[in-house]
C-alpha positions in Angstrom: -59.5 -9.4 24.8 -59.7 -8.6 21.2 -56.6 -9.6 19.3 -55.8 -6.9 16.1 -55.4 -9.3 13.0 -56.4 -7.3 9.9 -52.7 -6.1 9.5 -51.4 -9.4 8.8 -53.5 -9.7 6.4 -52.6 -6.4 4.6 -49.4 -6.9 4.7 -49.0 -10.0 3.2 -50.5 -8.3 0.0 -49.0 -4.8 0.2 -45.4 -5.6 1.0 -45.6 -7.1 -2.5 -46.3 -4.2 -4.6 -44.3 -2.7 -7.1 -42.1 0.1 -6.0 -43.6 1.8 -9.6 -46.9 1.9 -7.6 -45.3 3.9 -4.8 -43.2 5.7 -7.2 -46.6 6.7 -8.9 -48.5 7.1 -5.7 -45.6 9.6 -4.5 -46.2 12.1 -7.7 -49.8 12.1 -7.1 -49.3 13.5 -3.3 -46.5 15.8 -4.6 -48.5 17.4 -7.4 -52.0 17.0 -6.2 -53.9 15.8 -9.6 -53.9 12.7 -11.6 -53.1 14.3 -15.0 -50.0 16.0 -14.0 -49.4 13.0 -11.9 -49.8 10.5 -14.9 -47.3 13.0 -17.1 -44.5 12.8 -14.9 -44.6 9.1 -14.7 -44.9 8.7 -17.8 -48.4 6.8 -17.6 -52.1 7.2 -19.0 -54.2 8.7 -16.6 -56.6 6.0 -16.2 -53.8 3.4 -15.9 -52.6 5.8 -13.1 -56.2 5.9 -12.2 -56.5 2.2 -11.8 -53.2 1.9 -9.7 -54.7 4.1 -7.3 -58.0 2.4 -6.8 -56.0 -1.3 -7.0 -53.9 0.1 -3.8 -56.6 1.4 -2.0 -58.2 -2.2 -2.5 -55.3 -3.9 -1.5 -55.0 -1.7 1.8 -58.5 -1.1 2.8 -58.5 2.5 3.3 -59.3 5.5 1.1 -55.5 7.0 0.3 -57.2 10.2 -1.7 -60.5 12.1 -2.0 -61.3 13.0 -5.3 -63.1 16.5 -6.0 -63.6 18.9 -8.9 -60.0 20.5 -8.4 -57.6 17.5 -8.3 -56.8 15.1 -5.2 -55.9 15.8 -1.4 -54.8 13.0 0.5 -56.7 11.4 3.1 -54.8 10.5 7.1 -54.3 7.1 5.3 -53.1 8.5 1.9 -50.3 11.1 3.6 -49.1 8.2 6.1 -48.7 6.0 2.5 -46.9 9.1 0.6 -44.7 9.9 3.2 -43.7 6.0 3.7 -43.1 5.6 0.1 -41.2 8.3 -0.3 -39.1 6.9 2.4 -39.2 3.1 1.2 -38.1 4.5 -2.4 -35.1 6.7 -1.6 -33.8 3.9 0.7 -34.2 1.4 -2.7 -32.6 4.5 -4.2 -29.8 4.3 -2.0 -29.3 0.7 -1.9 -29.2 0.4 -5.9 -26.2 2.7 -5.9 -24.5 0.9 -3.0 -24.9 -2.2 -5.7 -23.5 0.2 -8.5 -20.7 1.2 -6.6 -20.1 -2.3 -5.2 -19.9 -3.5 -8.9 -17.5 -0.4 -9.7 -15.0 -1.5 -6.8 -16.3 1.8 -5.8 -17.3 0.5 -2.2 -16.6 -2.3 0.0 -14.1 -3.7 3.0 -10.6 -4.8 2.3 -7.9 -6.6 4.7 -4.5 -5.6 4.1 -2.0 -8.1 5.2 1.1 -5.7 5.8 4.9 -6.5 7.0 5.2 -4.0 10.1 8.4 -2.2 7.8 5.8 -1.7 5.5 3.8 -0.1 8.7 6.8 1.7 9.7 7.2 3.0 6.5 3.9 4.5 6.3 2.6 2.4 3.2 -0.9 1.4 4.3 -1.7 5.2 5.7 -0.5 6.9 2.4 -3.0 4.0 0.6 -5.8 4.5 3.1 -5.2 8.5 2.7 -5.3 8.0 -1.3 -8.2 6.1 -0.9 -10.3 8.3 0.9 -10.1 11.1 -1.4 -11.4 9.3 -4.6 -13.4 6.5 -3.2 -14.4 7.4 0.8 -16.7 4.5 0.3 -13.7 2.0 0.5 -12.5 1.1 3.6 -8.7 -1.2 4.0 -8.7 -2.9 7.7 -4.9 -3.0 8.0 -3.6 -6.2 9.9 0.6 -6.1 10.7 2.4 -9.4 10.1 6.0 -10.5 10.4 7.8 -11.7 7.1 6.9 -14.1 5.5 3.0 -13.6 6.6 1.4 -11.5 4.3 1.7 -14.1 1.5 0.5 -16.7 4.0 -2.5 -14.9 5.0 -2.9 -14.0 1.5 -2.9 -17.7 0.3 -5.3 -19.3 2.9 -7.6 -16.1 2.6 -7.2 -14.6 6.1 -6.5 -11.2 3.8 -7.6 -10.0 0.5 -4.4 -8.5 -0.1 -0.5 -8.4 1.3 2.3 -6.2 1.2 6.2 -7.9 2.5 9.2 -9.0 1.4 9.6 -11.0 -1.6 9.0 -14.6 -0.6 8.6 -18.0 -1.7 5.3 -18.1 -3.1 2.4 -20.8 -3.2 1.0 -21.0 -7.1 -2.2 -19.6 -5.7 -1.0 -16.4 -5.4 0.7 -13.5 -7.4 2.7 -10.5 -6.9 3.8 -7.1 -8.0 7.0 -5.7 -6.8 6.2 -2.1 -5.0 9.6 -0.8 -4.2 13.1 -1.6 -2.8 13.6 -1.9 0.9 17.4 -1.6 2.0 19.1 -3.6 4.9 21.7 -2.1 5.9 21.1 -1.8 9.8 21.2 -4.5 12.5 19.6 -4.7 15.9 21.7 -6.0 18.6 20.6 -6.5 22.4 19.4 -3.5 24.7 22.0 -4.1 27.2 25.0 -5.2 24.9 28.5 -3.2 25.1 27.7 -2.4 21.2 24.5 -1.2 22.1 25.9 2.4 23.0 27.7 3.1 19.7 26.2 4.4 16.3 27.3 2.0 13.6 29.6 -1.4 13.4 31.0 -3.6 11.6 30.3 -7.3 10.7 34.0 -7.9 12.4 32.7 -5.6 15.5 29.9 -8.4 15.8 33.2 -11.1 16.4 31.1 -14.2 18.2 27.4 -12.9 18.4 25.5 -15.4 16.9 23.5 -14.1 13.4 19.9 -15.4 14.2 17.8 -15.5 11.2 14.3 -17.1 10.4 14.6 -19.8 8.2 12.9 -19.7 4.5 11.2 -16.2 5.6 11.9 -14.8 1.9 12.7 -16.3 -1.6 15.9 -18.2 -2.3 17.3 -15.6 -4.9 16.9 -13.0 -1.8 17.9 -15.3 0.6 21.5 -15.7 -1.6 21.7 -12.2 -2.3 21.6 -11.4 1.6 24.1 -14.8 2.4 26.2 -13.2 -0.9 26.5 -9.7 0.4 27.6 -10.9 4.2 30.3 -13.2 2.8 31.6 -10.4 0.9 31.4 -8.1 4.0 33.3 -10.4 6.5 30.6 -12.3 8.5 32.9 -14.4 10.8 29.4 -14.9 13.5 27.9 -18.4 13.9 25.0 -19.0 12.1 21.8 -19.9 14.1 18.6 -20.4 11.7 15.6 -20.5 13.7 12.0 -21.5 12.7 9.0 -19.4 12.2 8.5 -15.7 11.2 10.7 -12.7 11.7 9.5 -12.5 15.3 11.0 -15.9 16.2 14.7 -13.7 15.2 13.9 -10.4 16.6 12.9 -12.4 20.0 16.4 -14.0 20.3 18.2 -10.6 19.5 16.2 -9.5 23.0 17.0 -12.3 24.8 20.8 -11.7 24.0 20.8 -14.9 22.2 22.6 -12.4 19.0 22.0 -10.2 16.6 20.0 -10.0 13.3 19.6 -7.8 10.5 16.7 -5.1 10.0 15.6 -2.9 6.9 15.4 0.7 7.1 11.8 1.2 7.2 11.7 -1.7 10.1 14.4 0.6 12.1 11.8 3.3 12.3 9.9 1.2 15.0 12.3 -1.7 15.9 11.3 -4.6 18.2 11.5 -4.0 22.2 14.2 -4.7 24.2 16.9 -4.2 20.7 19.1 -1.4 19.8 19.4 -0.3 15.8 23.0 0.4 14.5 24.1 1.3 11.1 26.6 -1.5 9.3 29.4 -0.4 7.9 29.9 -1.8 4.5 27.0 -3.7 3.9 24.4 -2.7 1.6 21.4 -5.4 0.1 18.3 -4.5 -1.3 15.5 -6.4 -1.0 12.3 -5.9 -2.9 9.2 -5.2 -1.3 5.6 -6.9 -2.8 2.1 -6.5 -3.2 0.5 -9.6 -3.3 -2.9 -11.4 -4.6 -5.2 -14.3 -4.9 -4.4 -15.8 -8.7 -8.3 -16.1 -9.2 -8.9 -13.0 -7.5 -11.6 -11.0 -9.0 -13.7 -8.4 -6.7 -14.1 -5.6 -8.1 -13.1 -3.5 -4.9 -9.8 -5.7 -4.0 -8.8 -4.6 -7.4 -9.3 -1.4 -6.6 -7.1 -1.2 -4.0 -5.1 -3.3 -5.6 -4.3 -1.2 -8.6 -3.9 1.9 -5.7 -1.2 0.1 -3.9 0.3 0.1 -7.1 0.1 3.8 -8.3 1.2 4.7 -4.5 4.4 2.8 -5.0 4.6 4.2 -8.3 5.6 7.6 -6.5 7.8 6.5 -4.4 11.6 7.4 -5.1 12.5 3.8 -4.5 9.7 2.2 -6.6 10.3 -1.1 -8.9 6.6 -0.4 -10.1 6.9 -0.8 -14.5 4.9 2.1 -16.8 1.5 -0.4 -16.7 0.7 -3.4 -14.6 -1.4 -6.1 -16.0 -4.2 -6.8 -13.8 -7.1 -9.0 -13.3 -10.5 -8.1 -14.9 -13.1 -7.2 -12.3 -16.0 -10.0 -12.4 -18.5 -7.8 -11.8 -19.3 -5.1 -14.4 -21.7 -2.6 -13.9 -23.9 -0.7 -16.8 -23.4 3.0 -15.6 -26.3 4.4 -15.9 -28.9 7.2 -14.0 -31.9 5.3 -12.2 -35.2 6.4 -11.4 -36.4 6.7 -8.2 -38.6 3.7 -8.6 -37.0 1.5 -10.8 -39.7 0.1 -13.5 -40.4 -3.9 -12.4 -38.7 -3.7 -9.1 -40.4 -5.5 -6.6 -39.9 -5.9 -2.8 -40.5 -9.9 -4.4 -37.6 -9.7 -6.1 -35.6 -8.8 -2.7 -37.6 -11.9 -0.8 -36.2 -14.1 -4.0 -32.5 -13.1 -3.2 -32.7 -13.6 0.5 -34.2 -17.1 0.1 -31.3 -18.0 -2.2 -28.6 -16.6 -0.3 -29.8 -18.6 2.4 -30.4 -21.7 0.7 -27.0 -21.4 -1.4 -29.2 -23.4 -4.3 -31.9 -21.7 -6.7 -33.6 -24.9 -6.0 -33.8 -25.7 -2.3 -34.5 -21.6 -2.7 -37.7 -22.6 -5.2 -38.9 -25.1 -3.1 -39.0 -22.6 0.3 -40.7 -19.7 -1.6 -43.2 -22.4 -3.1 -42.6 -21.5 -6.2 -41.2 -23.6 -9.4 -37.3 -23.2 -10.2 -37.9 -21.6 -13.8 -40.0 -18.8 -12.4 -37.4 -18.7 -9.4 -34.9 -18.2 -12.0 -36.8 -15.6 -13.7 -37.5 -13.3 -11.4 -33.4 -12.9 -10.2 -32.3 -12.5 -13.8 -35.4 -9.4 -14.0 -33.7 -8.6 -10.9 -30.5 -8.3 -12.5 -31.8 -6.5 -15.3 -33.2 -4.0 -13.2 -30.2 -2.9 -10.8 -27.7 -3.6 -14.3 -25.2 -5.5 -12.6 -24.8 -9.9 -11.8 -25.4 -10.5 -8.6 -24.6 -14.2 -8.6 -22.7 -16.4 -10.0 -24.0 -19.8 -11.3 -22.1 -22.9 -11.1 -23.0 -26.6 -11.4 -22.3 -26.7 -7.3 -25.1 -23.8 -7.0 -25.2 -20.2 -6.5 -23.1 -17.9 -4.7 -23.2 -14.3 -4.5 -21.2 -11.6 -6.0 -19.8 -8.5 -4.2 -22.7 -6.8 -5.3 -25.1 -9.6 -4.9 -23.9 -9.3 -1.3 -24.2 -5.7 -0.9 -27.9 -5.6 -1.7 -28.8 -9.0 0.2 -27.4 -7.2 3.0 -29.7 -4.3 2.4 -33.0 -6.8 1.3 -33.9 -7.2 5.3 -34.3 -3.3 5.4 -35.8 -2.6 2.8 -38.7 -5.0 3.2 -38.9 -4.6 6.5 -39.4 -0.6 5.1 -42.4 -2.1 3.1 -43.9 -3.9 6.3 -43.6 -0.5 8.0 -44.9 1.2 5.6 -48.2 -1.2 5.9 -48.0 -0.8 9.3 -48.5 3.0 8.9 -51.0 3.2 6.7 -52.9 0.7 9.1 -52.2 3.0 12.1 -53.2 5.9 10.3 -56.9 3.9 9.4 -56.9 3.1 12.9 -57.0 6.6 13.6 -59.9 7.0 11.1 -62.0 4.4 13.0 -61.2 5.7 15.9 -59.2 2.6 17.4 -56.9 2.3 20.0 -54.6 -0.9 20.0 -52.9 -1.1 23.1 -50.2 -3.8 24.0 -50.2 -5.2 27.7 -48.3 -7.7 29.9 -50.9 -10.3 31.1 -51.2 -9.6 34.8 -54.0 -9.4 36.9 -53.1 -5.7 37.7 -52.8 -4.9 34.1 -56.3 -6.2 33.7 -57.7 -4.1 36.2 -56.3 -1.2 35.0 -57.4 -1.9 31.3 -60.9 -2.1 32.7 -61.0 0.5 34.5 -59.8 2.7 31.6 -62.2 0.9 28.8 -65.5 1.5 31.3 -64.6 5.3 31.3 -63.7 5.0 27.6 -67.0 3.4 26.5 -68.9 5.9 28.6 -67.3 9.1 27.8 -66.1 8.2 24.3 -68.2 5.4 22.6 -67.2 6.5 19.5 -63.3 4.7 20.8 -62.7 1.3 19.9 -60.3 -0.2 22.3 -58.4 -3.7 21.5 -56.0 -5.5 23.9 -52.8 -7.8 22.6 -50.9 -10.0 25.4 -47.4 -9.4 24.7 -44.2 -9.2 27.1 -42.5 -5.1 28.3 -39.9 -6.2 25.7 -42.0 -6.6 22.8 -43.9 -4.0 23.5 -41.2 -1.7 22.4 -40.4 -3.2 19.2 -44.8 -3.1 18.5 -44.6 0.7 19.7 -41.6 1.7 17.2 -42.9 -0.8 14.3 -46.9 1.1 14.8 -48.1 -2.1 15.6 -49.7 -1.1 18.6 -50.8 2.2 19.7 -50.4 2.2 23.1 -48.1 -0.7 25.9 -49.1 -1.4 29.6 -46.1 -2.7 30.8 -43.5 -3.6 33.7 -41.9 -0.8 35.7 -39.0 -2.7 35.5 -36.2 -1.8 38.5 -33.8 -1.1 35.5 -34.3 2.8 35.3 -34.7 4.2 32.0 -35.0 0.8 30.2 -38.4 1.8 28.8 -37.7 5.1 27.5 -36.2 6.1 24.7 -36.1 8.9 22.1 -39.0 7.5 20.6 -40.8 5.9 23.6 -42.6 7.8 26.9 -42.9 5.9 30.1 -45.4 6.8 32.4 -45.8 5.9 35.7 -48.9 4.1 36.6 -49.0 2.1 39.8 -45.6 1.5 42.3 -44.8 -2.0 43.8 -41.9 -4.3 45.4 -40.3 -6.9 44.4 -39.6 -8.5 48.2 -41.7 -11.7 48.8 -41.3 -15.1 47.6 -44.2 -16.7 46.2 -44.3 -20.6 47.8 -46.6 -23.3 46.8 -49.3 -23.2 49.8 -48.4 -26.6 51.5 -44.1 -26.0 51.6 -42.9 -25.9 54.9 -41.3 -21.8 54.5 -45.3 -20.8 53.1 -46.3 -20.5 56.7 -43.7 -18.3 58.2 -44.2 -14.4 58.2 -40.6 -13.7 56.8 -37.7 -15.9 55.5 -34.0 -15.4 55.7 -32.6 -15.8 52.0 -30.2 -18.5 52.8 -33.6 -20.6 53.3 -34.6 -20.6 49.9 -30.7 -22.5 48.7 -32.1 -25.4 48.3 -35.3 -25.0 46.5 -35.8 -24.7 42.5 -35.6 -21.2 41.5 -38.3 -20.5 39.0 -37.3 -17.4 36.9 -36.9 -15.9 33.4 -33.8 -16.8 30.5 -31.4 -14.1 31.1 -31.9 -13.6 27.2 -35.5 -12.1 27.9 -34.3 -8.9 29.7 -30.2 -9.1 30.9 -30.5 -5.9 32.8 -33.4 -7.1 35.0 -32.0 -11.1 35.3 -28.7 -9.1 36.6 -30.5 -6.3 39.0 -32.7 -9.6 41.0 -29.6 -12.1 40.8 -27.2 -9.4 42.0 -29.4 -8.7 44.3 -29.6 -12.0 45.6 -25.8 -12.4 45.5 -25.6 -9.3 48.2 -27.9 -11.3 50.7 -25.5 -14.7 50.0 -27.9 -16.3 48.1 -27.1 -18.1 44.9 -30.7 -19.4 43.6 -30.8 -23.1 42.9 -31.5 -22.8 38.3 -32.8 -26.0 37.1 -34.7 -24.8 34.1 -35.6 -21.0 32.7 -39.2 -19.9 31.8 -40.7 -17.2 29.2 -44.3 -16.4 31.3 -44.9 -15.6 34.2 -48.1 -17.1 34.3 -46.2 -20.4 33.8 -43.8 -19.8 36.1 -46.7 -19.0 39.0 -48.4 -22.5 38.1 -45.4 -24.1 38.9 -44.8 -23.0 42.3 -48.4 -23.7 42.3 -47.8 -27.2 41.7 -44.8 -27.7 43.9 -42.1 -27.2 41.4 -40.1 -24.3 43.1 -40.3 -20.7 44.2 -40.1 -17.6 42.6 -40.0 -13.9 43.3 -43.5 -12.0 44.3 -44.4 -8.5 44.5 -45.5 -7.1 48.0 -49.1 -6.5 46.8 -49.2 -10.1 46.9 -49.4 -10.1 50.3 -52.9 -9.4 50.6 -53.9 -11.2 47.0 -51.4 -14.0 45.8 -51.9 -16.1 43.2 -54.1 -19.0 42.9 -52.3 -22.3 44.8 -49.6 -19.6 46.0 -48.4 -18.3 49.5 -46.5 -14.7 49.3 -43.9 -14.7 52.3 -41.3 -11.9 52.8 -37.6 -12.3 52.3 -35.4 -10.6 54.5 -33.4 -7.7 53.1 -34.7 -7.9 49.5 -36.4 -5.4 47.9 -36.7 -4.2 44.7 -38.7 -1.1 43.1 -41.4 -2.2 40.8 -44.9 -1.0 38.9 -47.0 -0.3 35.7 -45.9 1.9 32.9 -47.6 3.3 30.3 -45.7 3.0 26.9 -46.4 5.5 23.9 -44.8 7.1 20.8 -43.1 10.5 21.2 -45.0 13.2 19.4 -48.2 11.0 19.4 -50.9 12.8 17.2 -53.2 10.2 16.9 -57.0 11.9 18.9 -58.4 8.3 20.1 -55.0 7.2 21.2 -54.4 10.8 23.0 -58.1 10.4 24.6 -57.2 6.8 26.1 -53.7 8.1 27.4 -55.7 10.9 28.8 -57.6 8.0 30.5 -54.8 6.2 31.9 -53.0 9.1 33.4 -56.6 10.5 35.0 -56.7 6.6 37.1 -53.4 8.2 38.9 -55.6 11.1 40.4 -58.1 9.1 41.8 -59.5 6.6 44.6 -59.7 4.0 41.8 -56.0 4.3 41.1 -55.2 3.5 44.9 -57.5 0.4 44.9 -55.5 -0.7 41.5 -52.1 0.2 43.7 -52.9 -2.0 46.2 -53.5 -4.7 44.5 -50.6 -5.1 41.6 -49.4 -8.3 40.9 -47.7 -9.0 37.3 
């Protein structure tokens, strides 16, 4: 077999070009001459010129043919055009997910929020605010008891909070939204009270108040003890540790009754009853919360909307301006071009490497490059998208909002350029007349490869055909990635695992899975069938579940309805190790029926009773395959269904 290596050596050339080339390459496709080509880029025509021929060098393939009249564009040079069209409105995109990253314009925030702030219907109005000027922000809102929103703010399980006034860590800072009012209490479900509208603090007589201790800040926490005293409390006092919930738990318990704000009555805790009190009225102010040092640029955001929501609120304790933090991250607003001038799919590779390595210089000595150019090329990089997207620090390097943003994007986008490679490779295949075809490496497989490269070679000599080993799975990641043409694979007994909306499956051959393959001298290797319950005790050789889950469940389950648990010691990734194994002694593991009549060397097939499993060859192509070689050669592979030599190949599958 003939293994396809000129790609890899494209690639690692071409995926380093400048998106400028593309960006120039693209006008020459869309207008069809140099000269117009050049004006619109803003480039001399025989710089333009040059770029051209340095890209067809690079990629081994004519991309244009030059005539009297202007340029067409060769298989190769459409494939190129139409991938960097692509790669460049992807960068396109990605640069103004940086921008608007930068702005506070985009991005996730967690919203810490009491569940009377819930009830009250704060974090919809914000999300509902939010979506009409900035649909790119999105607030995940978690619901706490008082006091944890400031908690959750302060050890960073949320970016921002919204509660009760509290007793706050000197990490944190706070805005007050509005004013909440207590002036109801929840009693037990089942208590005599429970029935009437309203009571008094007197009506309470003996029920215990149960509050949580230091849930809110001390002025609140005398303004509340002030305002009972005044009212006529006479019920014991029973402070209870934790959050609100610890409280609200008692009261439906009947251990007593507790106090609840308005906005909390709305949705009040199971198993309690809300009455109004008369004569008791205490207003409590309600917070938005924040990280002292906070400074991304979209928590601000959000931050400042919180803000201007409560502003309109007929309760609000929100002053005429708010001092906030200044974002971190400022953005030069601008309009790119397509292609950005010195952006390089390098640049992207430099940014991965040091968001990996969290140091410019572990990052420089990875890349194999020294730290000062390192260096260089990420602050060209942040001259080119106009906004920092790290931040330096005698510790290292971390990333900025933005510096995340586009080092999420970075894997896409070069993986875009590979493809892009890929494609133009394909589309020279074509030109050449080449067929690369992926196949498992079974002895069936390479029957039915020869079979179809003898009637290739004599009916089409003009088809080159080259074979790469490579598992079902990978096949389908070469197919969509134009790796390979064309996958010989395992009709697995998962149905429909091998199609998709990009992939055709083909039946080529049928087979079982029902024997056991045995080494030849084991005591079950000379019996005609074998009851599962026999095999218990010997090593099962077989596949990580990891490799295919679907197919590791169908045999296993299928195993576990004949009572048979297979004895695991050790997982394998090839089938051709696993066969030596059992060859050697080492265990057993599942055959195919056609192995009956041809096992494998050192083997002994042997039925098992009541197992059986549906198995084959597929044949694995793109949908809407254009390609004339790689149509011929499926042509080829579908004819060896329709004839005696397809029957001999039948009979003797064995993957």
């Amino acid at each position: 077999m003939v293994a396809n290596t000129d790609l890899d050596a494209i690639s690692c050339g071409a995926s380093m070009a400048e998106l400028k080339d593309l960006h120039c390459f693209a006008a020459v496709a869309d207008t069809g001459t140099l000269s117009r080509a050049a004006r619109e880029v803003h480039v001399a025509q025989p710089a333009l010129s040059r770029r051209i021929r340095a890209l067809e060098r690079e990629l081994g393939v004519e991309l244009l043919t030059r005539h009297a009249k202007g340029v067409t564009l060769t298989p190769a040079g459409a494939a190129f055009a139409q991938g960097s069209r692509q790669l460049l409105q992807d960068v396109a995109a990605a640069l103004e997910r940086v921008e608007a990253t930068a702005l506070g314009r985009r991005g996730r925030v967690l919203l810490a929020a009491t569940r009377g702030a819930v009830a009250r219907g704060f974090p919809t109005d914000l999300q509902e605010s939010l979506r009409a000027d900035y649909p790119d922000i999105t607030v995940v809102v978690q619901d706490f008891e008082q006091p944890g929103p400031a908690e959750a703010v302060a050890d960073g399980r949320a970016d921002l909070g919204v509660g009760a006034e509290a007793a706050l860590m000197p990490e944190v800072q706070s805005q007050p939204l509005w004013l909440e009012t207590l002036d109801r209490v929840i009693v037990p479900w089942h208590h005599p009270l429970a029935t009437r509208d309203s009571v008094s603090l007197e009506d309470l007589g003996v029920l215990p108040f149960v509050f949580a201790r230091g849930n809110t800040s001390p002025s609140a926490r005398d303004r509340v003890a002030q305002a009972l005293q005044r009212a006529g409390l006479r019920s014991p006092l029973v402070a209870l540790e934790g959050d609100l919930t610890a409280p609200h738990l008692a009261v439906a318990a009947e251990r007593g009754w507790t106090l609840i704000s308005r906005s909390r009555a709305q949705a009040p805790p199971e198993g309690t009853v809300v009455l109004n009190v008369q004569g008791l009225t205490i207003s409590v102010a309600v917070i938005a919360v924040w990280q002292r040092e906070e400074r991304r640029p979209v928590v601000l955001t959000v931050l400042q909307r919180m803000i201007d929501v409560a502003r309109r609120y007929p309760d609000s304790q929100v002053g005429a301006a708010v001092p906030l933090p200044e974002s971190a991250s400022p953005a030069r607003r601008h309009r790119r071009p397509v292609g950005p001038a010195g952006m390089t799919l390098r640049y992207l590779r430099a940014l991965m490497a040091v968001t990996t390595a969290h140091s410019i210089g572990r990052a420089a000595e990875r890349l194999g490059i020294s730290q000062p150019a390192l260096s260089r090329q990420l602050r060209e990089l942040e001259h080119v998208v106009g906004v920092t997207l790290l931040e330096r620090s005698a510790r290292g390097v971390t990333l900025t909002p933005a510096g995340v943003t586009l080092a999420s994007d970075a894997p896409a986008l070069l993986a875009g350029g590979e493809h892009l490679v890929r494609e133009v490779s394909r589309a020279k295949r074509r030109i050449e007349g080449r067929c690369v075809i992926g196949t498992v490496a079974t002895a069936s497989s390479s029957s039915v490869l020869a079979l179809v490269t003898e009637r290739c070679a004599t009916r089409h000599p003009d088809i080159r055909l080259l074979a790469q080993e490579m598992t079902t799975t990978d096949q389908r990641t070469a197919l969509a990635s134009a790796d390979i043409d064309l996958g010989l694979a395992h009709a697995l007994p998962t149905p429909g695992w091998n199609r998709s909306d990009r992939i055709i499956a083909t039946r080529l051959s049928s087979d079982r899975l029902d024997t056991a393959l045995l080494p030849r001298g084991h005591p079950l290797a000379s019996k005609e069938r074998i009851e599962p319950l026999e095999l218990a005790d010997v090593p099962f050789l077989f596949m990580d579940r990891s490799l295919h889950p679907a197919f590791y469940d169908r045999v296993h389950g299928a195993f576990a309805a004949l009572g048979l648990r297979p004895r695991i010691e050790a997982t394998y990734d090839a089938l051709q190790t696993v066969w030596a194994l059992a060859a050697q002694g080492k265990g057993w593991t599942v055959g195919f029926h056609s192995q009956l009549d041809r096992s494998p060397v050192g083997t002994v097939a042997v039925r098992i009773a009541g197992f059986n499993l549906p198995f084959g060859l597929e044949l694995l192509s793109r949908r809407g395959e254009a390609s004339p070689a790689v149509l011929t050669v499926m042509a080829a592979f579908r004819e060896l269904r329709h004839t005696a030599a397809a029957k001999t190949v039948a009979r003797r599958v064995s993957l």
